[in-house]
Structure formats: structure tokens, C-alpha cells
C-alpha positions in Angstrom: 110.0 97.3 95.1 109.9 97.5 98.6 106.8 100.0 100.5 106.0 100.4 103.9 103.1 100.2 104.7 101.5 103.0 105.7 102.3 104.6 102.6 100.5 101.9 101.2 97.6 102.0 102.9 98.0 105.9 102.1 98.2 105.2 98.7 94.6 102.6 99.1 92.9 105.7 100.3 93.9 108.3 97.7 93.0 106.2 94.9 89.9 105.1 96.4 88.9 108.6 97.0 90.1 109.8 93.3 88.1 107.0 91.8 84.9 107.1 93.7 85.4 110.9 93.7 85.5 110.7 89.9 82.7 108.8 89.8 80.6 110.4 91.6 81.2 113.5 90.3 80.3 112.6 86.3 77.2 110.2 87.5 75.8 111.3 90.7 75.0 107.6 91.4 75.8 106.0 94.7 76.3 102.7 93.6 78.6 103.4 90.8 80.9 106.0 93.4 81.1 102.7 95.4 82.0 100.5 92.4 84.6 103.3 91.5 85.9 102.9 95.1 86.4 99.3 95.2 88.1 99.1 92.3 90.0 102.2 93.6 91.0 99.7 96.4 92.1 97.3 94.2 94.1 98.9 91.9 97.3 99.9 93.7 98.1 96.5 94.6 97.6 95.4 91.1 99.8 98.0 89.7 102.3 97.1 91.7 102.3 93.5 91.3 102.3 94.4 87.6 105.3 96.9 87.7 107.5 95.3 89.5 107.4 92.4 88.3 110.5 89.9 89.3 110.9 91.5 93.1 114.4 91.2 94.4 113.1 89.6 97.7 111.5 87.1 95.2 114.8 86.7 93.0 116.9 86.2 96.4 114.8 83.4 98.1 114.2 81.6 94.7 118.2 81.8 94.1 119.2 80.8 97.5 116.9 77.7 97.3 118.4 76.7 94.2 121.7 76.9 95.5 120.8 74.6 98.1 119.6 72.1 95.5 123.1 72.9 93.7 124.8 72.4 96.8 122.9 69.0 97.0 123.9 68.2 93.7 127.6 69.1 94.6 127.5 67.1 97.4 126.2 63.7 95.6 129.4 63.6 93.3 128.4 65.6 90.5 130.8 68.5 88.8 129.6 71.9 89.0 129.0 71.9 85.2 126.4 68.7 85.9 125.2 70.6 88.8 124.1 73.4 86.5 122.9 71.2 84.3 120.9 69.4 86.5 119.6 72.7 87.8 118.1 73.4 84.2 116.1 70.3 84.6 115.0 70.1 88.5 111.3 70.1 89.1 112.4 72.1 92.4 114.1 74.8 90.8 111.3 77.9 89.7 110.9 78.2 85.9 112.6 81.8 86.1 115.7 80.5 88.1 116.0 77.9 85.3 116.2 80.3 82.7 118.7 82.1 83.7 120.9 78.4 84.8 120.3 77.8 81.4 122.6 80.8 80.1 125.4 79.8 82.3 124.8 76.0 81.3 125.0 77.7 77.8 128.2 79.2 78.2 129.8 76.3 79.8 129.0 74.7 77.1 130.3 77.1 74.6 133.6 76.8 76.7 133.2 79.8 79.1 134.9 79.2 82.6 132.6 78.4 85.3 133.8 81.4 87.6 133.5 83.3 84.3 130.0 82.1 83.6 128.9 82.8 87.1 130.3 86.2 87.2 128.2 87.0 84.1 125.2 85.4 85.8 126.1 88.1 88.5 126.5 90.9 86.6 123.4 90.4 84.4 121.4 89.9 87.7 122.6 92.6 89.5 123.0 90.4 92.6 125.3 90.7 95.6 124.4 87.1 96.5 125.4 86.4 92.9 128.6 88.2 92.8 129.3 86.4 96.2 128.5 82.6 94.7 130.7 83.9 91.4 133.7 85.1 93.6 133.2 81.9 95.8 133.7 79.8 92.6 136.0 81.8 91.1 137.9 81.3 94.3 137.1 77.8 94.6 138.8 76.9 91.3 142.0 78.9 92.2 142.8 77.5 95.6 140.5 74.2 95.7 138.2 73.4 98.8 134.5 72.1 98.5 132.7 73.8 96.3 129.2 72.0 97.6 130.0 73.6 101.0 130.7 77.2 100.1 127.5 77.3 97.8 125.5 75.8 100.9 127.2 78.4 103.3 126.0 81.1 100.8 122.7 79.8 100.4 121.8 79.7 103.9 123.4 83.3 104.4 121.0 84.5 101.9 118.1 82.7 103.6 119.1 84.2 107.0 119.3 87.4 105.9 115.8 87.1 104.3 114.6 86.1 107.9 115.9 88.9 109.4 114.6 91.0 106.7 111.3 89.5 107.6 111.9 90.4 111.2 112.9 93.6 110.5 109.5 94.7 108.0 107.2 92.9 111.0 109.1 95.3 113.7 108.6 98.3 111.5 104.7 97.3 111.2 104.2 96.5 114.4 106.1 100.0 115.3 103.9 101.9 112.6 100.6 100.7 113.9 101.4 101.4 117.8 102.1 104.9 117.0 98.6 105.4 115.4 
């Protein structure tokens, strides 16, 4: 879930206000209206932490480093199938990222086609970068080429398009907070 942030830090307010105001209002007691507005202050950022859970921004930057270490894998000599497998193991690969290698290791396993594999990692996802690495590997297997390059390639598209992402939130910031 993406938010600006002045709606944010409109958001901050309100619920400090409701709070404090709510408080205030059923004990008449300064010091609990001021307890009810730091928790007020609090709480948005909580609830969105807790609602939204694993972030897209998140999912991206965690899948395009573990491409890179798939890549790396690629690279050193091992098929994609011990690549993935290797993935499911790595200590640099995040505990959620090996989960989900571990259903496409699965299916390989079970006999599924590696493009086929990684286009159900896609779809399950609901990635573009996904359905990008599964096309590239589905393409990979029909034509040939190096399959340690085109995952790299990928992988450091999706980490320069986080950058500018970056670049772009800081820009709309700085903008925000200049027209105040």
C-alpha cells in the first residue's frame, strides 16, 4: 500500500484528535486526553503495517535480490532446477522469498516444466517482474541463450526501477513540503 504523505500525516492528526478528543470528552482528565493522543499518533502507522502486510515494494526488492543470487547460482554451473533448489536453502534469500522457491522447487520436482513452474510462481504472485523472469525462461528453454544473464538483466531492471521509484516518492515529498 502505497500513501503520500501528506495524507498521512493528515491521517496522524485526525486520529490523534478523535482519540484525545474521545478521551477527553468521557474523563475530563488532561493527562489521559494526552495518553489518548499519543496512542492516536501511533496507531495509523501500526494499522498499516499490520494491514498490509507483504508490501509489493517489499516483495519486488526481496525477489530481485534473490534473482541475483539465482543468477549467481546460474552462473557457477548449476541447472536452473539446482539453482532453485539452492535458493530454498540460501541464508541470503528472505524466509518469505524461500517459501514461495519452495513451491516451484516442488513442482519441478513433481515434473512441472520450469517455464511452467515459473509462470505459476507469476500468476500466484501477481508480479510483472515475475511474469517477465517466467516469460524469460520460458523463452530461454525455446530458443537457448544464458539463462544466468537474462535473470541478472531482470534483476537489476527491477532494482533500477525501485531506485527511481525512490527518486520519484523523495521528489513528490520534497514538492509537498515546499508548497506548505
Amino acid at each position: 500500500m502505497c500513501i503520500r504523505d501528506r495524507t498521512y500525516v493528515l491521517l496522524v492528526v485526525v486520529v490523534m484528535c478523535i482519540i484525545g478528543g474521545a478521551a477527553f470528552y468521557f474523563t475530563q482528565n488532561v493527562f489521559i486526553t494526552t495518553a489518548g493522543a499519543i496512542i492516536g499518533f501511533f496507531l495509523p502507522d501500526f494499522l498499516i503495517k499490520m494491514f498490509s502486510g507483504f508490501k509489493k515494494d517489499d516483495f519486488d526488492s526481496k525477489y530481485g535480490a534473490s534473482l541475483m543470487t539465482l543468477a549467481a547460482s546460474l552462473k557457477a554451473g548449476l541447472s536452473i532446477q539446482q539453482a532453485v533448489e539452492e535458493l530454498c536453502l540460501s541464508k541470503f534469500v528472505d524466509e518469505d522469498m524461500k517459501v514461495l522457491y519452495r513451491n516451484i522447487n516442488s513442482q519441478i520436482k513433481m515434473g512441472v516444466k520450469v517455464d511452467k513452474a515459473f509462470a505459476d510462481f507469476a500468476e500466484e504472485t501477481q508480479s510483472v517482474d515475475a511474469r517477465d523472469v517466467a516469460s524469460a525462461i520460458a523463452l530461454q528453454e525455446e530458443i537457448g541463450g544464458n539463462e544466468a544473464e537474462t535473470i541478472e538483466t531482470v534483476a537489476r531492471t527491477i532494482a533500477d526501477r525501485l531506485d527511481n521509484n525512490c527518486l520519484l516518492y523523495t521528489s513528490d515529498a520534497a514538492d509537498d513540503l515546499t508548497r506548505v
